[in-house]
C-alpha positions in Angstrom: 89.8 90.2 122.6 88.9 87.7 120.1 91.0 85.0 122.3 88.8 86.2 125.4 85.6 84.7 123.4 86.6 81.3 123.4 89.4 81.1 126.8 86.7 80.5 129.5 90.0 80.0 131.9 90.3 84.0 131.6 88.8 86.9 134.4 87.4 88.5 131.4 85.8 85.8 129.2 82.4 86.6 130.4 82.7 90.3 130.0 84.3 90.0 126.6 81.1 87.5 125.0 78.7 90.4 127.1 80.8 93.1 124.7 80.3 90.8 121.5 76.5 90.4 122.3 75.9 93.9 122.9 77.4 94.2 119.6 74.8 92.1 118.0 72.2 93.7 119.7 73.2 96.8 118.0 74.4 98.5 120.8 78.1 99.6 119.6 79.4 99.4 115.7 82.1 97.2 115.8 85.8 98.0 114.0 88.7 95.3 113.9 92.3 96.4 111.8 93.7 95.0 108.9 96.7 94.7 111.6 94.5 92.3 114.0 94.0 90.6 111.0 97.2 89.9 110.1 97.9 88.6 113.5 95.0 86.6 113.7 95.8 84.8 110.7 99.1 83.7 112.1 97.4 81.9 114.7 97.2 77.8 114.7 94.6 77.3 112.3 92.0 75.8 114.3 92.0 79.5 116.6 92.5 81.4 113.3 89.0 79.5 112.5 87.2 80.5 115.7 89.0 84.0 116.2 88.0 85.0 112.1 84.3 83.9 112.1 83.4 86.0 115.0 84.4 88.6 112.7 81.7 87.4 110.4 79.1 86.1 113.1 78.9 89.5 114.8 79.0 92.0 111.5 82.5 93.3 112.4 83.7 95.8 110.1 87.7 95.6 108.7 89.7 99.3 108.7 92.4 98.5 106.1 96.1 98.7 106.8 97.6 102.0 104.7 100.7 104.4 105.0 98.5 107.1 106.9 98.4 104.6 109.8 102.2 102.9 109.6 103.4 106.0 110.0 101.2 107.4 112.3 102.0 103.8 114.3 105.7 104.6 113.8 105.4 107.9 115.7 103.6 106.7 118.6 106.3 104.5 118.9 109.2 107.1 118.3 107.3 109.5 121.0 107.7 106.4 123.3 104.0 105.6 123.7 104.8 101.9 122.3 108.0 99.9 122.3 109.2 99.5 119.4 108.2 95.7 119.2 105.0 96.4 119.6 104.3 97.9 115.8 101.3 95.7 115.5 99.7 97.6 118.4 100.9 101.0 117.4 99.4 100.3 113.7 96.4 99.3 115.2 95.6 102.5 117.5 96.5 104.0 114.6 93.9 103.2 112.2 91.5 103.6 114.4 92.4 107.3 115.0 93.0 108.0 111.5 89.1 106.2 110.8 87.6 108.4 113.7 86.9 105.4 115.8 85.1 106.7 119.2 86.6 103.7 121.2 89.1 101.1 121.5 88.1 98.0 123.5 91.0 96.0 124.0 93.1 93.4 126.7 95.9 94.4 126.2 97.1 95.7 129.7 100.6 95.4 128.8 100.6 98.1 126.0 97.4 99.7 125.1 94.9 99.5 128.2 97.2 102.0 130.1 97.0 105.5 131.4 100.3 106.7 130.1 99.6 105.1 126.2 95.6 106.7 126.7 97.1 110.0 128.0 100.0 110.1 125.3 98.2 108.6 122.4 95.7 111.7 122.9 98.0 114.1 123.4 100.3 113.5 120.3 96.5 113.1 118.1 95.8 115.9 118.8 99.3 117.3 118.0 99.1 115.9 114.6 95.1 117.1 113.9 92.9 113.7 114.8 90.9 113.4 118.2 91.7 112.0 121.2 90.8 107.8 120.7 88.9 106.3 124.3 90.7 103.2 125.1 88.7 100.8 127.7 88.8 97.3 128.4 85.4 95.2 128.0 85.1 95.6 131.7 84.6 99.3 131.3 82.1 99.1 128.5 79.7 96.6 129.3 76.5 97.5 130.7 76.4 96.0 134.3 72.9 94.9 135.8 73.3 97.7 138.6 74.2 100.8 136.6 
């Protein structure tokens, strides 16, 4: 999501700066991974800039890599709920279940933002004794001027 702040090209650019503002306004607590770090911090360094101090700017909170969520990662993909290139993904949904996160938000389409990975990634939680995780897009969380 953090690329979504600053594309203005992309559909959901303006939902994703409503998301972060409804964030400052106090409206959700907001969680990134010490696995959207790491990607982040590949990124050309100008974006690495932008991406990491809206980290800071809207009070995001860092869950911390650990073993608990590799290998929790690792099974989603071994059940098939990720590829297995997508370990960065897996991790991430991961340490969110393990820290009792209510919600993802992501745009990811391809992988996470999916009925089978929402339906699968609950099922096999619940399997191993966390909750179910919500995964939405911005889209789905903002509040809309009509609802």
């Amino acid at each position: 999501m953090f690329n979504y702040y600053f594309d203005t090209d992309r559909d959901a650019h303006a939902d994703t700066v409503k998301l972060f503002e409804e964030i400052r306004a106090g409206k959700y607590q907001a969680f990134t991974s010490g696995y959207a770090i790491e990607e982040l911090l590949a990124a050309p360094e100008e974006k690495r800039i932008k991406m990491l101090g809206l980290i800071e700017k809207f009070d995001i909170t860092i869950l911390p890599t650990s073993e608990e969520a590799d290998k929790l990662g690792a099974l989603y993909q071994e059940h098939g709920i990720l590829p297995s290139r997508s370990t960065t993904d897996a991790c991430h949904i991961a340490v969110a279940t393990i820290s009792d996160v209510e919600m993802i938000s992501s745009l990811n389409f391809e992988h996470i933002v999916r009925k089978k990975t929402i339906l699968m990634v609950g099922n096999l939680n619940i399997q191993m004794g966390y909750r179910p995780i919500d995964i939405r897009s911005p889209m789905e969380v903002v509040e809309r001027e009509n609802s």
